[in-house]
C-alpha positions as CSV (number, residue, x, y, z in Angstrom):
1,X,-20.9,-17.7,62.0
2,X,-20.1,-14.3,63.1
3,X,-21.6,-11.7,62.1
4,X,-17.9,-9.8,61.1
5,X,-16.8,-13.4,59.2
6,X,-20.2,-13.2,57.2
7,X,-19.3,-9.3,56.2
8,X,-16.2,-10.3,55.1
9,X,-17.0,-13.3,52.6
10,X,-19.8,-11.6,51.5
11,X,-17.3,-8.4,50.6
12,X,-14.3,-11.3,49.1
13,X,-17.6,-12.1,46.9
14,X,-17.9,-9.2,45.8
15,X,-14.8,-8.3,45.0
16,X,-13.8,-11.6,43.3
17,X,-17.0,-10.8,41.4
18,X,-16.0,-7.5,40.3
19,X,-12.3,-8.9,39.4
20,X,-13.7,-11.8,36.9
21,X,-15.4,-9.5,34.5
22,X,-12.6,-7.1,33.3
23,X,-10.1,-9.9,33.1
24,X,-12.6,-12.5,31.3
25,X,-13.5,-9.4,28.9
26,X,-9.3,-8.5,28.3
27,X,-8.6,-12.5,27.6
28,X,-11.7,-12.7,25.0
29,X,-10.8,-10.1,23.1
30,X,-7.3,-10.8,22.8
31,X,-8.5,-14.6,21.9
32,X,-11.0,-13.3,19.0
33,X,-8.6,-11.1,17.9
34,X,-5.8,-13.7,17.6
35,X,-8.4,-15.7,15.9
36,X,-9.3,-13.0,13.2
37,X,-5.8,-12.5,12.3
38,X,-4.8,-16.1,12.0
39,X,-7.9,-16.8,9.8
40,X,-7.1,-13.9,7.6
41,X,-3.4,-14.8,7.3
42,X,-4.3,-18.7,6.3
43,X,-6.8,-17.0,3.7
44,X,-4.0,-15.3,2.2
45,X,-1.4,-18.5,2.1
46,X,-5.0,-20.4,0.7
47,X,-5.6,-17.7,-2.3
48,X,-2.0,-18.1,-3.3
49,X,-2.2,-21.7,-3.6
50,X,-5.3,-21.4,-5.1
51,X,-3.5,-18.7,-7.6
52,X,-1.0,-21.3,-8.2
53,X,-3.3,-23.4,-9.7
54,X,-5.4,-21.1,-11.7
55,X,-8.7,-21.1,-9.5
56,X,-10.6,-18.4,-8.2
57,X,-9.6,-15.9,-5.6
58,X,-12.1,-15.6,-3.1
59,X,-12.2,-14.1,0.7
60,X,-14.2,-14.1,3.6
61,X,-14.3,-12.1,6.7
62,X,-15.7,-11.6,10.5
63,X,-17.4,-8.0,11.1
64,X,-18.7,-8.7,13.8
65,X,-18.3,-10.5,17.0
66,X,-20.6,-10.4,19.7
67,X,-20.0,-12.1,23.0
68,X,-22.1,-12.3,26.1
69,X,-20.7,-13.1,29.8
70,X,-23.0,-14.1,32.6
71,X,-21.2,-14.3,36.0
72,X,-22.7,-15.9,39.2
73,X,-21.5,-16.3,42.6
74,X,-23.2,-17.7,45.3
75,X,-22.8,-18.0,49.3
76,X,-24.0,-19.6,52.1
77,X,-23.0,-21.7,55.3
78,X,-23.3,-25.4,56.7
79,X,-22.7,-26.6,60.0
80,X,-19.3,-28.5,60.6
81,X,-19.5,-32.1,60.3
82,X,-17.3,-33.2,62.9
83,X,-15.7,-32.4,66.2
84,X,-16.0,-29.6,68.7
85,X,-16.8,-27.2,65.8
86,X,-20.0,-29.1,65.1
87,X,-22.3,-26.2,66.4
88,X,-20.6,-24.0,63.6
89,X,-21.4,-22.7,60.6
90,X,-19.1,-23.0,57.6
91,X,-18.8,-20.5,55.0
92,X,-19.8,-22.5,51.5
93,X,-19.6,-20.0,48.3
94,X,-18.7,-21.1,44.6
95,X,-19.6,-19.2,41.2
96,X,-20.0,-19.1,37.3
97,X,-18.7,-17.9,34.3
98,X,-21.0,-18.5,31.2
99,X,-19.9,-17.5,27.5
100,X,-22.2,-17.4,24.5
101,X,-20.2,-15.7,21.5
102,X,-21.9,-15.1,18.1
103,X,-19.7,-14.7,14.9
104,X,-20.8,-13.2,11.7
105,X,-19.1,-14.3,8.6
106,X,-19.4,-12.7,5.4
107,X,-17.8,-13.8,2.0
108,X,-16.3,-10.2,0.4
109,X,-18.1,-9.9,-2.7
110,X,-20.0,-7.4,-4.9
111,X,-18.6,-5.0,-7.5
112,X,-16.8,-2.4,-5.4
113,X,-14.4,-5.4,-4.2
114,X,-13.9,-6.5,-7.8
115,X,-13.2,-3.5,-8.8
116,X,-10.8,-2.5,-5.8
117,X,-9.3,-6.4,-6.5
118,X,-8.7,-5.2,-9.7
119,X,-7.2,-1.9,-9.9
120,X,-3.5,-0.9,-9.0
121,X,-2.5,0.5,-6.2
122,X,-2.5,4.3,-6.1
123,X,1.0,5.9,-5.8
124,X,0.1,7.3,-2.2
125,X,-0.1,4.0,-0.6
126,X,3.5,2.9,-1.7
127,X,4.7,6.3,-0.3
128,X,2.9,6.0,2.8
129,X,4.2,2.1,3.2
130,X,8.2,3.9,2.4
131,X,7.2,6.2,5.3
132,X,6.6,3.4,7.6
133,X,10.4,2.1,6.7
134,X,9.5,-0.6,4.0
135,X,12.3,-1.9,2.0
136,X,12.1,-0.5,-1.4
137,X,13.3,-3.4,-3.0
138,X,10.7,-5.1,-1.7
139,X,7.7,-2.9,-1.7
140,X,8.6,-2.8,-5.9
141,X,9.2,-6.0,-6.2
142,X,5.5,-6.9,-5.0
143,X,3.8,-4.0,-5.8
144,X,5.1,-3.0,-9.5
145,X,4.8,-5.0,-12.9
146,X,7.1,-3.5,-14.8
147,X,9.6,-0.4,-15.1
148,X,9.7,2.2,-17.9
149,X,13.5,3.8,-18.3
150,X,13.8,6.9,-20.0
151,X,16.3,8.7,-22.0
152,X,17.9,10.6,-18.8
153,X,19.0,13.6,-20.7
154,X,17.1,15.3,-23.3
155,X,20.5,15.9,-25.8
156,X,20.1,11.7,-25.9
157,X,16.9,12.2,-27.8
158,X,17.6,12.7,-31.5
159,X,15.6,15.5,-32.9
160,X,13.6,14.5,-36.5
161,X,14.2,16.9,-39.1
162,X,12.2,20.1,-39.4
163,X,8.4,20.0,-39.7
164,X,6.0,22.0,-41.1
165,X,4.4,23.5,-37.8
166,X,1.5,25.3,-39.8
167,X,0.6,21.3,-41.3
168,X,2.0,19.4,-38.4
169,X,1.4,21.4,-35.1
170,X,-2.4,23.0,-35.5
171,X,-5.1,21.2,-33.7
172,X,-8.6,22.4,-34.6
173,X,-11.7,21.4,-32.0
174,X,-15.0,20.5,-33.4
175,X,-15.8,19.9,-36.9
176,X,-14.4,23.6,-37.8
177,X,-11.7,23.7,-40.8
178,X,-11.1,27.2,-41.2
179,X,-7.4,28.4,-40.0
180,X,-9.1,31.7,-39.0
181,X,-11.6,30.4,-36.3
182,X,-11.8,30.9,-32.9
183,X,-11.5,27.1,-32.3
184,X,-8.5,26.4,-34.1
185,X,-5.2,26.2,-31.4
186,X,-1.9,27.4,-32.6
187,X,1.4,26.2,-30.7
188,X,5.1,27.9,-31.0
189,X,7.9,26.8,-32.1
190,X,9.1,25.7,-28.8
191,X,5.7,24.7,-27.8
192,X,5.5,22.4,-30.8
193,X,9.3,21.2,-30.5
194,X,8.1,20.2,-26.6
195,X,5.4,18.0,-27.8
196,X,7.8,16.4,-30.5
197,X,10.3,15.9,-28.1
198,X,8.0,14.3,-25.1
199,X,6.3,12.1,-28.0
200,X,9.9,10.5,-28.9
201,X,10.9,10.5,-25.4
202,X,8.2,7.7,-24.9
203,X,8.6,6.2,-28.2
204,X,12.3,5.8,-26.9
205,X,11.1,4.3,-24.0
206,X,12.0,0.9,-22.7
207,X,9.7,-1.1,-20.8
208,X,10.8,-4.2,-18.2
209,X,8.2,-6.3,-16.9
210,X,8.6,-7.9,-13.1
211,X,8.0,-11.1,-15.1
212,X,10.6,-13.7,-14.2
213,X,9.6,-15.8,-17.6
214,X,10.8,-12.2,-19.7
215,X,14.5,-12.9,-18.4
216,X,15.6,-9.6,-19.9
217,X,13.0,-7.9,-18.2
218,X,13.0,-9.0,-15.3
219,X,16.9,-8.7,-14.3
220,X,17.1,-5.0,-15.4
221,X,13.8,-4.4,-13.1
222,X,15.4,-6.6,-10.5
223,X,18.4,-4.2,-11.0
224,X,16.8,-0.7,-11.0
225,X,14.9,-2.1,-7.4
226,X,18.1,-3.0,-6.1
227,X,19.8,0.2,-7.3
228,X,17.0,2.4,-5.5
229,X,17.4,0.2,-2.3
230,X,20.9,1.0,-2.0
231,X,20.6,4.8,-2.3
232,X,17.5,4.3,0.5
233,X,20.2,2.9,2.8
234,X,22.1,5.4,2.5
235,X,19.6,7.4,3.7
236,X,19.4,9.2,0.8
237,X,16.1,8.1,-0.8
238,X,13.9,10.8,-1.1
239,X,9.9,10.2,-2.4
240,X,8.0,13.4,-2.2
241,X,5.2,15.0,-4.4
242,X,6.3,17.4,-7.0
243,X,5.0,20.9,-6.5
244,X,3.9,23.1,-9.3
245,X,3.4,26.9,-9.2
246,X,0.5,27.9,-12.0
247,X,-0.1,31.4,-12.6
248,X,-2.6,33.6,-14.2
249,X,-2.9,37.1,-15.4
250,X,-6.3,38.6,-15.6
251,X,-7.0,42.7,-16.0
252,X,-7.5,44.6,-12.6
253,X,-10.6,46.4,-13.6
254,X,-12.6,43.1,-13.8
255,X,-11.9,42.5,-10.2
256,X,-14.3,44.1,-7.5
257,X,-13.5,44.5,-4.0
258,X,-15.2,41.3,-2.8
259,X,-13.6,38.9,-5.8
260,X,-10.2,40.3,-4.8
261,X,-10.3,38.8,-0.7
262,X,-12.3,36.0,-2.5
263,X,-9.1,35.7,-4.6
264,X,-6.7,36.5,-1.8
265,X,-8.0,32.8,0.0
266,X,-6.6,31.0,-3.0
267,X,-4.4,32.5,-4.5
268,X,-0.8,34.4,-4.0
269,X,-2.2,38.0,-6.2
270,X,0.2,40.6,-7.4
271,X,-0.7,43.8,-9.3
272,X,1.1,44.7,-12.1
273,X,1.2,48.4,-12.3
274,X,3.0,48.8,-16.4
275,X,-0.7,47.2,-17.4
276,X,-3.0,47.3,-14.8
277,X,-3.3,43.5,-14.4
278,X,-3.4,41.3,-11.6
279,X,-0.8,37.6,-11.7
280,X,-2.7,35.1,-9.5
281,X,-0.3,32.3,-8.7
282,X,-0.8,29.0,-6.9
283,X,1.0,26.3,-5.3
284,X,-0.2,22.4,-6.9
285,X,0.4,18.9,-5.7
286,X,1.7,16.9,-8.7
287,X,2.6,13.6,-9.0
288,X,4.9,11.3,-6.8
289,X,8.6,11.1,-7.1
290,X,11.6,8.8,-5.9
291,X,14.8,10.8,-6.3
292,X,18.3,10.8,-4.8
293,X,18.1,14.6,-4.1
294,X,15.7,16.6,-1.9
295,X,13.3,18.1,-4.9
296,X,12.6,21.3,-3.3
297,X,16.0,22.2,-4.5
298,X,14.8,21.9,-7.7
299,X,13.6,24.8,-9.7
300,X,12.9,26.1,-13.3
301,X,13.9,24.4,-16.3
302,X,15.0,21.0,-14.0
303,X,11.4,21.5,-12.6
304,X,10.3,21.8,-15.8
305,X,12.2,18.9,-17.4
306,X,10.3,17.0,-14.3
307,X,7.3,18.0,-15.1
308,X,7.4,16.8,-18.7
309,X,8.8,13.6,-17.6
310,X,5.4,13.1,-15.7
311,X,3.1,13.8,-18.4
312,X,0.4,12.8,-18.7
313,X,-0.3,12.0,-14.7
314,X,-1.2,8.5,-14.1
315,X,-2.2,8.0,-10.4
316,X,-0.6,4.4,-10.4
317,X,2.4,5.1,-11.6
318,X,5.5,6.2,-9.4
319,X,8.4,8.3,-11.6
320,X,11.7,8.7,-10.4
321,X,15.1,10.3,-11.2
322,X,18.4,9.3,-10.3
323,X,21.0,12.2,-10.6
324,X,24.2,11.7,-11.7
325,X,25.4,14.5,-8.9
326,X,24.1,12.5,-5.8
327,X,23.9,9.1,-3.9
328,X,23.3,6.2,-6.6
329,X,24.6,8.9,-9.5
330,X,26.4,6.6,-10.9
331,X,23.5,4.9,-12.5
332,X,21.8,8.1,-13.3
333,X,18.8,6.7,-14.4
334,X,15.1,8.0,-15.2
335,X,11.8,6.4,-15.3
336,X,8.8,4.9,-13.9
337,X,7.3,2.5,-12.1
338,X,3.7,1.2,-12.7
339,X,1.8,-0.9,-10.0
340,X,-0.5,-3.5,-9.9
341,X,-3.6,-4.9,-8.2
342,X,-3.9,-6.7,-5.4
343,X,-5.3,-9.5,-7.6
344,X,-1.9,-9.8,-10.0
345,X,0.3,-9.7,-6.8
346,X,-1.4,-13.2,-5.4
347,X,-1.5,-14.6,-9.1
348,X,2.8,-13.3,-9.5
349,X,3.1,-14.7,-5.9
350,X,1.5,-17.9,-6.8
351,X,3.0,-18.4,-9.9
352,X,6.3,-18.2,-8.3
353,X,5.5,-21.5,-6.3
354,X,5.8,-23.7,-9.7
355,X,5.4,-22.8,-13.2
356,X,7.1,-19.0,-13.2
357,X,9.8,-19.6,-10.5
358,X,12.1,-16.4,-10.0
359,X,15.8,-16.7,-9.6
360,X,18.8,-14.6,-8.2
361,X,19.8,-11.6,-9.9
362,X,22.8,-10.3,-8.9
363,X,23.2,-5.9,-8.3
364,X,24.2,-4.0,-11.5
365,X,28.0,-3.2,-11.0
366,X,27.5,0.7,-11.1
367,X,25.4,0.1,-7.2
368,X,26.3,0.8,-4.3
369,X,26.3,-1.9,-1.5
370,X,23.8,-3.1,0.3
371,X,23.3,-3.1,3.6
372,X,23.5,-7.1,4.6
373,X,23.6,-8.2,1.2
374,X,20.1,-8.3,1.3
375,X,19.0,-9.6,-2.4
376,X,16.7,-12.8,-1.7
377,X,15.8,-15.1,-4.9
378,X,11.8,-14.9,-4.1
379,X,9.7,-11.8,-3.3
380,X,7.5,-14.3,-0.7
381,X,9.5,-17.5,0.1
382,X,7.0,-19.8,0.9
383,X,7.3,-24.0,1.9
384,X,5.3,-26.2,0.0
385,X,5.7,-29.8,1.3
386,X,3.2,-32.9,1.3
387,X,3.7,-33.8,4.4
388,X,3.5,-31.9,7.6
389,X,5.4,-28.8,8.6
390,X,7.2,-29.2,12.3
391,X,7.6,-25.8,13.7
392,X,6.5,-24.3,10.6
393,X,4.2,-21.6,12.3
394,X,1.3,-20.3,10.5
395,X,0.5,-23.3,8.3
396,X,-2.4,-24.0,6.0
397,X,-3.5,-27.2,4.5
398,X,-4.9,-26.9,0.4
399,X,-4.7,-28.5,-2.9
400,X,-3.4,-31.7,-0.9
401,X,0.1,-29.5,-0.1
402,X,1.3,-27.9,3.0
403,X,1.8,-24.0,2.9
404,X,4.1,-21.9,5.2
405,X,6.2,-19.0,5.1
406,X,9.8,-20.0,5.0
407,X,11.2,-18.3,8.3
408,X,14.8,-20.2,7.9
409,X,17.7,-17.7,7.7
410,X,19.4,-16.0,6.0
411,X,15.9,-14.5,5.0
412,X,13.8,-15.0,7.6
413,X,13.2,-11.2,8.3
414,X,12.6,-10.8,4.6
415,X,9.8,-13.4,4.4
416,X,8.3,-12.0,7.5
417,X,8.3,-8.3,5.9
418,X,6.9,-9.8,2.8
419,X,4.2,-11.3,4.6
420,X,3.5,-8.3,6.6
421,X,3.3,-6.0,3.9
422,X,1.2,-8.3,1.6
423,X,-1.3,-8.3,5.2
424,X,-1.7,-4.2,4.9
425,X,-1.9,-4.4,1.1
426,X,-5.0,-6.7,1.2
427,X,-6.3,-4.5,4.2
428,X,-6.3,-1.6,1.6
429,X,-7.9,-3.5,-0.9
430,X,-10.5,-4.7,1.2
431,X,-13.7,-2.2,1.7
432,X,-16.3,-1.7,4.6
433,X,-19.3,-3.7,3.6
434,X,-23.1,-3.1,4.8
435,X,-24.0,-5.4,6.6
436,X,-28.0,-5.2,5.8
437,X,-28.8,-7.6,2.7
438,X,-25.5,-9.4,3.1
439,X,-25.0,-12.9,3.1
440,X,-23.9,-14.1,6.1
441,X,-23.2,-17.1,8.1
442,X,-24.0,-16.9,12.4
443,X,-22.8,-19.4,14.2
444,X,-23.8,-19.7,18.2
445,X,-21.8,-21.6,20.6
């Protein structure tokens, strides 16, 4: 052979050589990846069956995945076998591709899981999922367990007949009896009249649980969801934190020069000159709130109101006022929403399937329409069928059924969403194990 044909098959070699490792590397992770994903969407189809019929929940998962490539080419030359060519070499090359991935399974256990299994979701992971465009029909209907409606004015709260505030309205701290001492906290009139009117405020209350065997229940929470959706396509939807301004007045001549530009970093300060005082003010993050009007335009006594609507502050609970002046207003409703855990959404999910079906509930007539008429019967339509599936897509096999998402229109998109969004919920339930001292499965191909 010559010696420019040996360069050159020696450089195609090479090249082919270099080509193989980037584009074997690109197809295996794309293949694990499609693998982790499918696993961990049939985990979720098996945990709802299994919730359907009362068993445990339980979940597994892959940390870790490590593959090793060896590649090998090889070259050489023969003489021809035949003909006038016989006193010729011929190029001979050839190569190989060996693969030797190792998986790492580990069942999610331990407290911290329960616990995150257990608790409800925080109201900043609903508003981040609305920010990503969520339906929020749908994020309520499998996020929230039931809905608290409110008196929506405060002249629809009858007020009892006077108390007396010195007997009624005096809370003493400690064991101490004594009117006069330092411990003993004395409210106004309109201080004391605020706490008698928030206390029959939530005595007035009315709670609706996302219960389809409470029919009464769960067709007004049904309702309030759809009512909300309907303002969000509008555009009009608005689910923002409240902001607070506290404010404290302290005397001047206990400041020094360096507290003052210590205070300055945190606080807005101005001096009061009539009494020689400083009014330190500052800007707080309360809690979460759906409205159908932008809430910075709020202020005062509505901000107020707002604020004592909110109290006390639970972090899984999501408030929200309707106003009779805007999109939606009119249903001017008040209220609030209180999530669940990850675990009660696959038990409502599973319970769907047979024993606590839900049904179609139509749109209160006060609503405004909704864009497509979108107001499916199930939360997470799934097929359950003893047979096979054709054409099914993701299918899992348990408790002697088939289980698929129900992808037929008119609610295909829906059930697609809904199996999206229960994907990211379990993602944020699920928490970064160590991987030393964990029980673990390797398996070596």
């Amino acid at each position: 052979m010559k010696p420019t044909k040996l360069i050159s098959f020696l450089f195609i070699i090479f090249f082919l050589s270099g080509c193989l490792s980037p584009l074997t590397l690109n197809r295996a992770v794309i293949v694990y990846d499609d693998a982790v994903t499918k696993a961990e969407s049939e985990q979720l189809l098996i945990n709802i069956a299994r919730a359907q019929h009362h068993e445990p929940i339980h979940f597994t998962r892959v940390p870790n995945i490590a593959a090793t490539f060896d590649f090998r080419m090889n070259a050489g030359g023969t003489p021809a076998l035949t003909g006038d060519s016989g006193g010729l070499l011929m190029p001979l090359f050839g190569g190989s591709i060996a693969e030797n991935p190792t998986f790492t399974i580990i069942p999610i256990e331990g407290e911290e899981f329960t616990r995150r299994l257990l608790t409800p979701f925080h109201q900043s992971k609903l508003t981040l999922l609305l920010r990503q465009h969520f339906d929020v029909d749908l994020l309520l209907r499998m996020m929230a367990q039931e809905v608290h409606l409110h008196p929506h004015h405060s002249h629809d709260i009858e007020i009892s007949p006077p108390v007396d505030f010195e007997q009624h309205f005096r809370f003493k701290r400690g064991r101490h009896r004594n009117a006069s001492d330092r411990n003993t906290i004395e409210l106004t009139r309109e201080q004391a009249n605020r706490v008698r009117m928030r206390s029959q405020r939530h005595q007035k209350q009315v709670t609706y649980h996302n219960n389809p065997s409470d029919n009464p229940g769960y067709e007004m929470f049904r309702k309030v969801a759809l009512h909300l959706s309907a303002i969000q396509d509008q555009k009009q939807l608005y689910v923002e934190p409240l902001t607070f301004e506290r404010s404290w007045t302290i005397p001047a001549a206990s400041v020094s020069a360096e507290g003052f530009q210590a205070l300055e970093k945190e606080f807005t300060v101005r001096y009061n000159a009539e009494d020689n005082t400083y009014t330190l003010s500052k800007q707080s993050l309360g809690p979460i709130l759906i409205t159908n009007y932008d809430p910075d335009i709020v202020c005062c006594e509505e901000r107020a109101e707002l604020f004592e609507m909110t109290s006390p502050w639970i972090t899984h609970d999501v408030a929200f006022d309707i106003h009779p002046d805007y999109a939606g207003g009119e249903w001017p409703i008040q209220g609030s929403f209180r999530l669940r855990s990850f675990h009660s959404i696959l038990n409502f999910l599973g319970h769907a399937l047979g024993e606590n079906p839900e049904y179609d509930v139509e749109k209160d007539a006060r609503t405004p329409p909704i864009a497509h008429d979108e107001n499916p019967r199930m939360t997470l339509d799934l097929k359950v069928s003893d047979t096979p599936l054709s054409g099914a897509g993701l299918t899992v096999k348990s408790h002697g059924n088939y289980y698929a998402i129900n992808t037929a229109e008119p609610d295909a998109h829906w059930n697609r969403n809904a199996f999206q969004l229960l994907y990211i919920l379990f993602r944020m339930t699920i928490t970064d194990a160590p991987l030393l001292g964990a029980p673990s499965i390797t398996i070596a191909k």
